[in-house]
C-alpha positions as CSV (number, residue, x, y, z in Angstrom):
1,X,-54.0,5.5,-30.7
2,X,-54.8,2.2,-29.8
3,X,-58.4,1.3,-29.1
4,X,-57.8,0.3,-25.1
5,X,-56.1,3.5,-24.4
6,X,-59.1,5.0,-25.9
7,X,-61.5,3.1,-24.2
8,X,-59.6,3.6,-20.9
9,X,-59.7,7.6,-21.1
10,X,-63.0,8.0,-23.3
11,X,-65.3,5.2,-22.0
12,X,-64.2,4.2,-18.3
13,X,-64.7,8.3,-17.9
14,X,-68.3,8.2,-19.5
15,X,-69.7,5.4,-18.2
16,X,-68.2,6.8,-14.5
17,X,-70.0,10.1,-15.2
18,X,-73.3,8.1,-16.1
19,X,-73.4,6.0,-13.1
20,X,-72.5,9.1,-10.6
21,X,-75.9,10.9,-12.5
22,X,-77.8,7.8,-11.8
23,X,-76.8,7.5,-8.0
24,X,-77.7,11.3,-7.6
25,X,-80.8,11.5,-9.2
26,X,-81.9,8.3,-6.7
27,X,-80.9,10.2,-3.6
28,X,-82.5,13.1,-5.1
29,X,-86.1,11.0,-5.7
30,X,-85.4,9.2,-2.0
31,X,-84.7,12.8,0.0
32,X,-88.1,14.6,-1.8
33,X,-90.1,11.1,-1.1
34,X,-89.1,11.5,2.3
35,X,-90.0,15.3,2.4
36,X,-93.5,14.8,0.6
37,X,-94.0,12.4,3.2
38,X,-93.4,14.2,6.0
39,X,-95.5,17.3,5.1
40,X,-98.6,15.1,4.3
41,X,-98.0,14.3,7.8
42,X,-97.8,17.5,8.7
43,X,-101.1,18.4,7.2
44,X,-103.2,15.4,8.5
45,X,-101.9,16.3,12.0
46,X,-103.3,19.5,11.7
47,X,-101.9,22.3,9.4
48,X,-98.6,23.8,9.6
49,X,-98.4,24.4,13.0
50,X,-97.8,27.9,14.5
51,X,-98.3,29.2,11.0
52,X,-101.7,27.6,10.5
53,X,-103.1,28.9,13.9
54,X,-101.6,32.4,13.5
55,X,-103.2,32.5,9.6
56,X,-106.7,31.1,11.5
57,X,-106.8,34.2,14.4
58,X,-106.3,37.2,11.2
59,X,-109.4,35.2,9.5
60,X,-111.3,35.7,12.7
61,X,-110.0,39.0,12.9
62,X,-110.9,39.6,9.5
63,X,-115.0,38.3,10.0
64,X,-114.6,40.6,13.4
65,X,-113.8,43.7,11.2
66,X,-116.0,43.1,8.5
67,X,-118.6,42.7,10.6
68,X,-117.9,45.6,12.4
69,X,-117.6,48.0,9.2
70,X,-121.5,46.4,8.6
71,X,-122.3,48.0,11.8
72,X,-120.7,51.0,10.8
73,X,-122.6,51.5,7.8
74,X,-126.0,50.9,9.5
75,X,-125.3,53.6,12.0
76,X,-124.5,55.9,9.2
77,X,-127.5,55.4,8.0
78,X,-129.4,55.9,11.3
79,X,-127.7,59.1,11.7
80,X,-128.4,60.4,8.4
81,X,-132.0,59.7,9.1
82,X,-132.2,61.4,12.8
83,X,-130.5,64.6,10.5
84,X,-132.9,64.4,8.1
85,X,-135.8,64.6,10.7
86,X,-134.3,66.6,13.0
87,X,-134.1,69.3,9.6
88,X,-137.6,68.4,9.1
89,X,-138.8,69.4,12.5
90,X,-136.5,72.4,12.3
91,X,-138.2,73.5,8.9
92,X,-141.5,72.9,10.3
93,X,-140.5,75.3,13.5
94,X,-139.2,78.0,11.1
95,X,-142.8,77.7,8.8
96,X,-144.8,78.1,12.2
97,X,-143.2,81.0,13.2
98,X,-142.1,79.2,16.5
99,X,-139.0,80.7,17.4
């Protein structure tokens, strides 16, 4: 086989193939400079939009709920301690005789 036939269906191929991975992987590193870009835009202007407000309102909600399961538990106790007198005076009634 004689070497520019070779070179003409070995070479002109490979060095095709090399220069087609080259122009791809710039687009690829242009396109996600451009995207990183426009999200830290995104951010700075303020989150992610609808997405970060809607995530902000269930944290609110959240504090709202936790502080109402706070309350909860203090009234449980307040109740278990008007039950606990309220036995007390009872007991005391039933000592006396005071029917």
């Amino acid at each position: 086989m004689p070497s520019w036939i070779w070179i003409q269906n070995v070479v002109f191929p490979l060095i095709g193939m090399g220069m087609g991975t080259f122009a791809m992987y710039a687009i690829y590193r242009t396109v996600n400079r451009h995207l990183d870009r426009r999200h830290d835009l995104r951010m700075a202007e303020g989150g992610a939009g609808p997405v970060a407000d809607e995530v902000e309102r269930l944290h609110q909600r959240m504090e709202v709920i936790e502080d109402q399961v706070s309350r909860v538990a203090e009234l449980e106790e307040r109740l278990e301690f008007a039950e606990r007198l309220l036995a007390q005076q009872s007991d005391r009634h039933v000592l006396r005789g005071d029917n």
